[in-house]
N, C-alpha and C positions, 0 to 999 in steps of 0.2 A: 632406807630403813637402817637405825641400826641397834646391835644387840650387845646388851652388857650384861656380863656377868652378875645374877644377885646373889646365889649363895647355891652349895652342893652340899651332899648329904649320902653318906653309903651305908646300904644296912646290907647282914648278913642273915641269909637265912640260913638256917641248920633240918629242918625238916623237908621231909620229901627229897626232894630233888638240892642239894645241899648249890649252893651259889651266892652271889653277892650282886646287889642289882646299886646301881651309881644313881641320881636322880639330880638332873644339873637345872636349875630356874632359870631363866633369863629375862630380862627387864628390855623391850621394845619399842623404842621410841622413831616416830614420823613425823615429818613436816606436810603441812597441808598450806602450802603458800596460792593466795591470792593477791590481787592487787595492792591491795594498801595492808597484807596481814602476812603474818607467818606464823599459823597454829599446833603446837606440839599436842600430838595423840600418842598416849600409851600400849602398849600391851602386853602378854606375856608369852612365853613360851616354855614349854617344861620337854628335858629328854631322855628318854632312861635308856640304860643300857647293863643288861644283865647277863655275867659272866659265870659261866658254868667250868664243873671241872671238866680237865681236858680244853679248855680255850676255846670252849664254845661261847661266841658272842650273839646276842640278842639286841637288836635296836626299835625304839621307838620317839618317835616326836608329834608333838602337838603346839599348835599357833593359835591365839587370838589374838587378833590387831585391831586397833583402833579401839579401846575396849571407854578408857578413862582421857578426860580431858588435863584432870592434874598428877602431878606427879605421886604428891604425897598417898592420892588415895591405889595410884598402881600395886607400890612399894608397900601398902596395907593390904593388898589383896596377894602378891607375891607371897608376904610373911607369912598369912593366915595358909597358902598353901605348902611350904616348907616347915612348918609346924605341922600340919596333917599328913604329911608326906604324901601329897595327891603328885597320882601318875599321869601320864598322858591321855589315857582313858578314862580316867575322871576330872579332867579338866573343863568340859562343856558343863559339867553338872554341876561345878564350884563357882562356876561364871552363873548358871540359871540361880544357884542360890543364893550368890551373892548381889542377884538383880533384885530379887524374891526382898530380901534382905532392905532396900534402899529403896525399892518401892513402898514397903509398910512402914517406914522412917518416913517419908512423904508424907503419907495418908495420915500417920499417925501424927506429925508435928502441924497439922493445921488445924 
């Protein structure tokens, strides 16, 4: 598998507990080789890591693989979650919506 860079994003927070959480995308791509094919599957991955004062570090990570067969629509759903700034912990619920989302495009386009 491997993993590319698609884009980062650092916000500051100032209330409560004052820190700065980092939130890095990544673009995952597989091959699913068979006999006579070689199939590239998408997915993504998002990692955050929130630093407090005093050098206290926070980490988290989340994976979906195998999500999209083409590229373009991965690189649409990455965008759509670094626009939203979704975390690792809302990452299954961006994938449920964005299934939610492609299934009523179906239904609705016949």
């Amino acid at each position: 598998m491997q993993r590319r860079l698609f884009d980062e994003i650092e916000i500051d927070f100032t209330e409560d507990e004052p820190h700065r959480m980092k939130l890095t995308y990544y673009l995952l791509t597989d091959s699913v080789r068979e006999e006579y094919c070689d199939l590239k599957v998408y997915g993504a991955e998002i990692d955050k890591e929130d630093v407090f004062s005093g050098g206290i570090c926070e980490n988290e990570s989340k994976i979906i693989k195998n999500l999209f067969f083409r590229l373009s629509e991965a690189e649409d759903f990455l965008e759509k979650l670094v626009v939203a700034k979704v975390t690792p912990m809302g990452l299954m619920s961006a994938v449920s919506e964005h299934v939610s989302e492609k299934i009523k495009q179906l239904i609705y386009e016949e």
